[in-house]
N, C-alpha and C positions, 0 to 999 in steps of 0.2 A: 173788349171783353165785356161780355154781358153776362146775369145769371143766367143759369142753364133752363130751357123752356120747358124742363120738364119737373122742373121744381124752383118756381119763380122769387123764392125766399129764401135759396142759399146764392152765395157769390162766391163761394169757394170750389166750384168746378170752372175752369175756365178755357176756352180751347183757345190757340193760337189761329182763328180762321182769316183773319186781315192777309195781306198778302205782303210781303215784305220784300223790296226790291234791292235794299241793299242789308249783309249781313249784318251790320254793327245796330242796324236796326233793330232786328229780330233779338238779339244779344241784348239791347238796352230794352227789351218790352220781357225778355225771361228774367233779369233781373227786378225787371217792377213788379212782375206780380207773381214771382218765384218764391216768396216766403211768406205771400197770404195766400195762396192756394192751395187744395188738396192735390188737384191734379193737371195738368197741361196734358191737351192735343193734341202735337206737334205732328205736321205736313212739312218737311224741313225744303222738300225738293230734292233740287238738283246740289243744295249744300249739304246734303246727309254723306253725300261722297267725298266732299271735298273740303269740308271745315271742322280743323281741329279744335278751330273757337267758341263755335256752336257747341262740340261735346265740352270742351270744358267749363261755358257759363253753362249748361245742364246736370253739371257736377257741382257747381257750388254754388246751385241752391235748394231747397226744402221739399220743394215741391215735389211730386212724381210725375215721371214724363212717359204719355205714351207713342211713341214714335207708328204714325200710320203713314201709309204707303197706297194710293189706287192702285197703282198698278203692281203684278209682282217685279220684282224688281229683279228677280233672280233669271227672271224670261226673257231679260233686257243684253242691252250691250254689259262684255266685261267689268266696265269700272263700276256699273250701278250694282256690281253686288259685295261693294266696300262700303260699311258705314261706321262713320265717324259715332255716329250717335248709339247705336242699339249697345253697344256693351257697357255704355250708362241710363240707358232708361227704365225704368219699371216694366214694359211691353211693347212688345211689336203685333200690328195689326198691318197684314199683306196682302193684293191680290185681289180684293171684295168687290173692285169699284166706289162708286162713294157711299154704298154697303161701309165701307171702311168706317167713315167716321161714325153711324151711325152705332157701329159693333164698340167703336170707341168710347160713345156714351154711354151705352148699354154695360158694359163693363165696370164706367164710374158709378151708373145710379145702383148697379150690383155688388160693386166695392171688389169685384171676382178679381181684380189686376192689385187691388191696394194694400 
């Protein structure tokens, strides 16, 4: 987690961009910095479908989560258009390419999702 490059003197927007191979992972990195954050990234993958643990460490922390997506997910196999995560986050960005994350930060530095 670094400050955001577009404002190099706050550390309270932070994206999850690391790559996380295992979930208990990602789960001990939302906890760590799920209650000094304003906001989180989240690229959850292929656990967006399939972990109830994931939505619930995004439940019980402070933070806000926006749940981004490359690809639409909706254009995909059946199961990719179940998510664990979207009826706990703050917003869903779908569909963009890696447009995505950018529209992700554009949102924090415009507060438009917060």
């Amino acid at each position: 987690f670094h400050p955001h490059p577009a404002n190099p003197h706050s550390s309270t927007s932070r994206g999850l961009g690391d790559v996380y191979k295992r979930q208990g992972e990602l789960i001990n990195r939302l906890h760590e910095v799920g209650f000094d954050s304003d906001t989180i990234l989240l690229n959850a993958g292929a656990y967006t479908h399939t972990s109830v643990a994931i939505g619930d460490a995004i439940k019980s922390i402070d933070s806000s989560v926006i749940e981004i997506h490359i690809s639409n997910t909706f254009a995909r196999e059946d199961f990719r258009h179940t998510s664990y995560l979207t009826p706990v986050v703050k917003g869903l960005i779908i569909g963009f390419g890696l447009d995505s994350y950018r529209l992700g930060v554009e949102s924090v530095l415009n507060k438009a999702t917060l």
